[in-house]
C-alpha positions in Angstrom: 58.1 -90.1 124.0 60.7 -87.8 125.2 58.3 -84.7 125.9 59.2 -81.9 128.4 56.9 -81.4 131.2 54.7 -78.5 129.7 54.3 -80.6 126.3 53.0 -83.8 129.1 50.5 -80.8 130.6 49.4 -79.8 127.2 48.9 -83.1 125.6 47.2 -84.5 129.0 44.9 -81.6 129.5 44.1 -81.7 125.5 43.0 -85.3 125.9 40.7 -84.5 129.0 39.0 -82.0 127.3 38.7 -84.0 124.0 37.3 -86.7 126.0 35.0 -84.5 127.7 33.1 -84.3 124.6 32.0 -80.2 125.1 33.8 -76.9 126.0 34.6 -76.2 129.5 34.9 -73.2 131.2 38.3 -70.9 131.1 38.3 -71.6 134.7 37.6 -75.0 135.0 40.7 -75.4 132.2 42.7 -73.4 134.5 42.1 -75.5 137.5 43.0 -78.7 135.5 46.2 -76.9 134.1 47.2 -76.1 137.8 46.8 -79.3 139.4 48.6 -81.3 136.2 51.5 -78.4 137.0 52.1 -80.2 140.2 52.6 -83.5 139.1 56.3 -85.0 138.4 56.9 -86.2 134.3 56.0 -89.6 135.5 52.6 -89.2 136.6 51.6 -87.2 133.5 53.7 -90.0 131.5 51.1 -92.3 133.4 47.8 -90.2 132.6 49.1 -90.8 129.2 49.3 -94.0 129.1 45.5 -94.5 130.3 44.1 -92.2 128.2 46.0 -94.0 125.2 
């Protein structure tokens, strides 16, 4: 799973909203893609994992 950091913020916030089960807000998706921005590969590698 050798992804670069924006692929890990794609496929993380993908799977949040999948999970989610209905369509969020622009904004709301914005918010989630700032705060996964911050984190280091190893925490989204984490989220990942749990979501699995």
């Amino acid at each position: 799973m050798n992804m670069t950091h924006k692929e890990l913020i794609d496929q993380v916030s993908a799977n949040l909203f999948k999970q989610s089960g209905k369509l969020e807000s622009r904004r709301s998706w914005l918010a989630i893609r700032n705060y996964l921005e911050q984190l280091d590969t190893e925490q989204l590698r984490a989220m990942l994992k749990e979501q699995g």
